[in-house]
Backbone as numpy.savetxt, mean C-alpha at the origin, in Angstrom:
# Nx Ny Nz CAx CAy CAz Cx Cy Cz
-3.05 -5.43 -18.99 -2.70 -6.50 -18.09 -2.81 -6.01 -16.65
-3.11 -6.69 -15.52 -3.79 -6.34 -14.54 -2.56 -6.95 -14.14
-2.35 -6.78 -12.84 -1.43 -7.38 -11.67 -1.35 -6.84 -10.57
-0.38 -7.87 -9.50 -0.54 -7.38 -8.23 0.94 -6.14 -8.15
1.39 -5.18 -7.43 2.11 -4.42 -7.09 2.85 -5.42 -6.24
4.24 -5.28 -6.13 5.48 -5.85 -4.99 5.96 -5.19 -4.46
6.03 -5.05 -3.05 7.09 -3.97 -2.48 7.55 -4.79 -1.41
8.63 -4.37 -0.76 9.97 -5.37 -0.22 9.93 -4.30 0.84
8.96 -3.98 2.13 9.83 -3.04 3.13 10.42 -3.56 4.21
11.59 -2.50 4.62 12.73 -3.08 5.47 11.57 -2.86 6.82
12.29 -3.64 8.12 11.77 -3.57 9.23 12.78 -2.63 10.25
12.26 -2.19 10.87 13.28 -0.85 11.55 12.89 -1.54 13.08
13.93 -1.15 14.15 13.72 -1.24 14.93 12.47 -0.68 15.72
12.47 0.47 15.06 11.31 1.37 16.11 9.53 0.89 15.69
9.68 -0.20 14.63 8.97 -0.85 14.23 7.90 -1.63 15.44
9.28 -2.25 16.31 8.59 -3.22 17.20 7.99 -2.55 18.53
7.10 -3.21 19.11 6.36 -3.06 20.80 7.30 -3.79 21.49
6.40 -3.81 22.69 7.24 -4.13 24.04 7.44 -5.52 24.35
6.63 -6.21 23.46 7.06 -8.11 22.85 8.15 -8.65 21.64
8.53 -7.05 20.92 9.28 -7.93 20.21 8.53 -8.01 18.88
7.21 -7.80 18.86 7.04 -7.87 17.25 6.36 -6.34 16.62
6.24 -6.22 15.35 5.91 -5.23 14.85 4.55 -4.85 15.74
4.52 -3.89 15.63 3.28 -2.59 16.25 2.28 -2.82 15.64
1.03 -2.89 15.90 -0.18 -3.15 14.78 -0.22 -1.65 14.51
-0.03 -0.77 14.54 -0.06 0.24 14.24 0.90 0.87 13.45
2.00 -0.13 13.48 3.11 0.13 12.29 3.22 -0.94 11.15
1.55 -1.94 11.24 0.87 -2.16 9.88 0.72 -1.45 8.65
-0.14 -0.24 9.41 -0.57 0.53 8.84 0.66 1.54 7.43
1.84 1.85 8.66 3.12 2.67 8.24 3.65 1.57 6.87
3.31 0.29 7.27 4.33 -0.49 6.36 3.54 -0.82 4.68
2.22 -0.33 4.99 0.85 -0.67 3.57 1.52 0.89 3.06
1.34 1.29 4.36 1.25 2.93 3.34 2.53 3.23 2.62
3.70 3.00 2.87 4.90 3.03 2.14 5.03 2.16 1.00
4.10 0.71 1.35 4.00 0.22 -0.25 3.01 0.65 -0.77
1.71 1.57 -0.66 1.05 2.24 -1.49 1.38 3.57 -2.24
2.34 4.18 -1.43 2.94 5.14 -1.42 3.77 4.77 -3.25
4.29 3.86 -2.98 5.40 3.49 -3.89 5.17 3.06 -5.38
4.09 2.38 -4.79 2.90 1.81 -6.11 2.31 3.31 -6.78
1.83 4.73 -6.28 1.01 5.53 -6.37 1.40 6.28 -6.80
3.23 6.95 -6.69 3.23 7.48 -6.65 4.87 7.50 -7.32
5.88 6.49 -7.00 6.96 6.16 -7.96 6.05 5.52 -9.13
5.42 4.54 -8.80 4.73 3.87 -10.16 4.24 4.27 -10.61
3.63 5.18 -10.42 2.42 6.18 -11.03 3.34 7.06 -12.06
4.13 7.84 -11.51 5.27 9.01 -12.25 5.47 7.90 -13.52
6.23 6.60 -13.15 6.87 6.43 -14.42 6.06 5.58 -15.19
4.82 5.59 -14.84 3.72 5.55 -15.98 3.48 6.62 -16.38
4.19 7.71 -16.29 3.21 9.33 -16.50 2.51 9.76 -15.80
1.67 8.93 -14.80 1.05 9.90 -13.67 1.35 10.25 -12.38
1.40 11.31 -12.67 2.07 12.09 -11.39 1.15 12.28 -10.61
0.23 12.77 -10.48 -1.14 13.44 -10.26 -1.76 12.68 -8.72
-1.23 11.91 -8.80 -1.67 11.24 -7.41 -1.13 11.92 -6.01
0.62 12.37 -6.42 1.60 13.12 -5.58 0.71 14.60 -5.13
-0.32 15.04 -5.82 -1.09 16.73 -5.53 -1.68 16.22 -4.73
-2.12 14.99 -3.97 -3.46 14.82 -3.42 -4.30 13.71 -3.46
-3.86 13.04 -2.58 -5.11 11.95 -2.30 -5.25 11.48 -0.73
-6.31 11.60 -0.17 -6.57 11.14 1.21 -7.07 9.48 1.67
-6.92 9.65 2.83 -7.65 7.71 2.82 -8.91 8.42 4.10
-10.08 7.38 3.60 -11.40 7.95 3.80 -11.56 6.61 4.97
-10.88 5.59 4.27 -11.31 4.32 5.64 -9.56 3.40 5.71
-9.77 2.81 6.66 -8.58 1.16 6.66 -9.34 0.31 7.15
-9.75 -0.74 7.08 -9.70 -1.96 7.24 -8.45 -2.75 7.59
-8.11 -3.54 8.55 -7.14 -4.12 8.69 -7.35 -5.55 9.95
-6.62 -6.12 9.26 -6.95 -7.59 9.69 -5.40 -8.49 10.43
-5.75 -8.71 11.23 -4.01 -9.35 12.05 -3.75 -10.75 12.04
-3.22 -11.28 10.73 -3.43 -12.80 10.79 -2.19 -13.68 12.14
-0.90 -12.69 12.54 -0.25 -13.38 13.02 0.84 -12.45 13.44
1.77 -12.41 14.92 2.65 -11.20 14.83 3.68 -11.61 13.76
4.62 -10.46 13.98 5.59 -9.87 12.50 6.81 -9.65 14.03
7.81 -10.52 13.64 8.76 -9.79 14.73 9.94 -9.52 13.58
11.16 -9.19 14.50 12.03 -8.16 13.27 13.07 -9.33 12.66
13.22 -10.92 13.40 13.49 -11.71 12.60 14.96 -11.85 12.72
16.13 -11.59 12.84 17.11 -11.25 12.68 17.95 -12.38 12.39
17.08 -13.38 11.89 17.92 -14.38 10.91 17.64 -14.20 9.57
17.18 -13.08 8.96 16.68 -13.29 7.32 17.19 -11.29 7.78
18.08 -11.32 8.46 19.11 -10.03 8.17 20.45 -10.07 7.84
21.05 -9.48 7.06 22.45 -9.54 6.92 23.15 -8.12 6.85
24.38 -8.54 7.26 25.36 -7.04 7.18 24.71 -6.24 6.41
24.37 -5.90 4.85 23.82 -4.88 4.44 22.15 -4.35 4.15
21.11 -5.66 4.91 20.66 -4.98 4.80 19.15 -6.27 6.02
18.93 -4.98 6.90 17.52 -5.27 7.47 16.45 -6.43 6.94
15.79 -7.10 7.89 14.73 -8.15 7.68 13.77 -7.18 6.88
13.29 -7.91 6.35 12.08 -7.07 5.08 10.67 -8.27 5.26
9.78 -7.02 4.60 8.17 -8.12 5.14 8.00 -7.60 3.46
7.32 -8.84 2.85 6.72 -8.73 1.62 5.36 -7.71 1.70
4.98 -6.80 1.13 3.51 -6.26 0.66 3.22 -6.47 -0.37
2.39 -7.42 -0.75 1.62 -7.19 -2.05 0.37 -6.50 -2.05
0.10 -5.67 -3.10 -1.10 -4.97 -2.94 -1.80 -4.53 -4.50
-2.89 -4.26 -5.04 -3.54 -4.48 -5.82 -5.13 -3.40 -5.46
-5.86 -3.05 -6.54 -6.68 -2.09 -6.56 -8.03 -3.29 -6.97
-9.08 -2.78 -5.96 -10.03 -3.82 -6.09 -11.53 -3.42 -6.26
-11.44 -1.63 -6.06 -12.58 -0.79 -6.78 -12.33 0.20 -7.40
-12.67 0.68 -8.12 -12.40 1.98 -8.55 -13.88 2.56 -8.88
-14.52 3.53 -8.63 -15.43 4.86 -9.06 -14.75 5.69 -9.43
-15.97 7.06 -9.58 -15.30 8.12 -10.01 -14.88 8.82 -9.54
-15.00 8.92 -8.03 -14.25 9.94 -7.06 -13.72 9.15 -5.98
-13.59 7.63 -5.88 -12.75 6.70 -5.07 -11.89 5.56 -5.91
-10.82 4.56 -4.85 -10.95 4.04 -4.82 -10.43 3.29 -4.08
-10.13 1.59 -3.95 -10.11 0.95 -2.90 -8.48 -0.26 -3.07
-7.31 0.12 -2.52 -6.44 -0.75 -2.37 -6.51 -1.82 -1.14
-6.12 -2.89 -1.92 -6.00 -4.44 -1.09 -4.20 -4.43 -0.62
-4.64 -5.23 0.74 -2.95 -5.71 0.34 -3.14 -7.20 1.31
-1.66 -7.49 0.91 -1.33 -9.09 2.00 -0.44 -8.71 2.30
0.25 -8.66 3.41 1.73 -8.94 4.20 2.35 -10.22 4.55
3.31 -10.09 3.82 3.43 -11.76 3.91 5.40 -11.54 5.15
5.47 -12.50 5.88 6.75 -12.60 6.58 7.31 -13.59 5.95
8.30 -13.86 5.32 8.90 -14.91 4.74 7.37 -15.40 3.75
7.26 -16.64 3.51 5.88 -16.82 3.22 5.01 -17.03 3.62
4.88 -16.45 4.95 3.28 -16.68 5.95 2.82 -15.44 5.63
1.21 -15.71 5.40 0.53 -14.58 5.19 0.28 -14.17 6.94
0.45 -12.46 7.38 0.73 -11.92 8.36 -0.52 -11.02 8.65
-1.17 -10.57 7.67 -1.87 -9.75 7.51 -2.46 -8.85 6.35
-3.49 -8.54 6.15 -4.39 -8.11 4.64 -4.99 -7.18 5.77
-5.49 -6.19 5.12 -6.07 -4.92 4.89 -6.72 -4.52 3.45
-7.19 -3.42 3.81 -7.88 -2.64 2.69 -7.88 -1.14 3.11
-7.22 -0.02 2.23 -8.15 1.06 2.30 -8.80 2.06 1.12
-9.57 3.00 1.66 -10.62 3.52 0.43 -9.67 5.06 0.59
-9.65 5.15 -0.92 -8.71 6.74 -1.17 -9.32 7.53 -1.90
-9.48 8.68 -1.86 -10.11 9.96 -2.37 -9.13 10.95 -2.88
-9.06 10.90 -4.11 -7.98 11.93 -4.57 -8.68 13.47 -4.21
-8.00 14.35 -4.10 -8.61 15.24 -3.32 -7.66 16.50 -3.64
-8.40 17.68 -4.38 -7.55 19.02 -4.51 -7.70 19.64 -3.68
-6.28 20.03 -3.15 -5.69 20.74 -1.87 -5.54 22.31 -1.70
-5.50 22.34 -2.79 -6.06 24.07 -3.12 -7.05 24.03 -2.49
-8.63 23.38 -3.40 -9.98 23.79 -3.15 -10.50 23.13 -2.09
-9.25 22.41 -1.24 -9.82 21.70 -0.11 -11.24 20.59 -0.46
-11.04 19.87 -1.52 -12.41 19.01 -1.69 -12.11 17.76 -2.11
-13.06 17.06 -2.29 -12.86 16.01 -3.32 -12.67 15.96 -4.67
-12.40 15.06 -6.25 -11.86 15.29 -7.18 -12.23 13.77 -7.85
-12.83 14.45 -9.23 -12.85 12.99 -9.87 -11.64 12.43 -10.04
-11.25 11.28 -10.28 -9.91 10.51 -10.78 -10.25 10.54 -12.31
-9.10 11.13 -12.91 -8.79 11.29 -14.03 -8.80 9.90 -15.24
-8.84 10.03 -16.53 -8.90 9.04 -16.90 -7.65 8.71 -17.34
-6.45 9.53 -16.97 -5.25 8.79 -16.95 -4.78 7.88 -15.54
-5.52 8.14 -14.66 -5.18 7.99 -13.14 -6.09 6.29 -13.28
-6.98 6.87 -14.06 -7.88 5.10 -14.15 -7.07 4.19 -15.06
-6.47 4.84 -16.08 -5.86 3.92 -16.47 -4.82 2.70 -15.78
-4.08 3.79 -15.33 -2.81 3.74 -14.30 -3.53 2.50 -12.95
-4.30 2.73 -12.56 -5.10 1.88 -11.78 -5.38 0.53 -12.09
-6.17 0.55 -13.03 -6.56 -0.50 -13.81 -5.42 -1.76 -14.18
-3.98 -1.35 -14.21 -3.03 -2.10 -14.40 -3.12 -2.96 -13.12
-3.45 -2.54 -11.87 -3.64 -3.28 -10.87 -4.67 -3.84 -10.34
-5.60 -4.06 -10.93 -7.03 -4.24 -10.75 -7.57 -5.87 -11.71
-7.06 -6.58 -10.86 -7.46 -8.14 -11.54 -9.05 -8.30 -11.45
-9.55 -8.43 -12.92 -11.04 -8.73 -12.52 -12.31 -7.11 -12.85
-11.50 -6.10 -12.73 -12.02 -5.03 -13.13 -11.94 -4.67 -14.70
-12.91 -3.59 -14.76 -12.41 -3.04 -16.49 -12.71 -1.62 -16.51
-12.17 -1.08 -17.74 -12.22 0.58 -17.61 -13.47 0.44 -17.19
């Protein structure tokens, strides 16, 4: 079964610029903590760990549908405004592959990206095929793909 990944990140103050809304550059911080999470908590408790030794990003793509400010009516005493990431795997080869995402603010889509990742051994300083447990693990997120 294929599906998209969910991650819920909080918005921090140091998040925002000098207008008040998120940083386009703390786009980037907010994909990578839900890829992070998808890759690498999700990964472990599928069994693969293997992502945690090593993987680099080779490109980003990123697209700004609308600013992201920190909202402070969808905050409460315990806990910070949060921006939806959904994100999902939309190529895979044998030595790449390629995560999608949407950022959604409440339910406005905010912003989509893409980037291309290279698992990569840090010992031998190189690149590295992706394993065929790592494809598996992938493939759960990959609507439309097959081993």
């Amino acid at each position: 079964m294929s599906d998209r990944f969910v991650y819920h990140c909080a918005l921090r103050w140091s998040d925002l610029d000098a207008y008040g809304h998120v940083n386009n550059a703390r786009f980037l911080t907010l994909y990578e903590e839900a890829r992070v999470a998808m890759m690498f908590a999700g990964g472990r408790a599928w069994g693969v760990g293997s992502f945690a030794d090593g993987v680099v990003i080779r490109r980003h793509e990123v697209d700004y549908l609308r600013p992201v400010d920190y909202a402070l009516g969808r905050a409460s005493v315990e806990a910070a405004p949060t921006v939806r990431i959904e994100l999902w795997v939309d190529q895979i080869r044998a030595a790449s592959f390629s995560v999608a995402y949407e950022l959604y603010d409440g339910d406005t889509l905010a912003g989509t990206a893409r980037s291309l990742l290279v698992p990569f051994d840090l010992t031998a300083q190189r690149p590295r095929r992706i394993s065929p447990e790592e494809r598996a693990f992938l493939l759960r997120y990959a609507p439309g793909l097959s081993g």
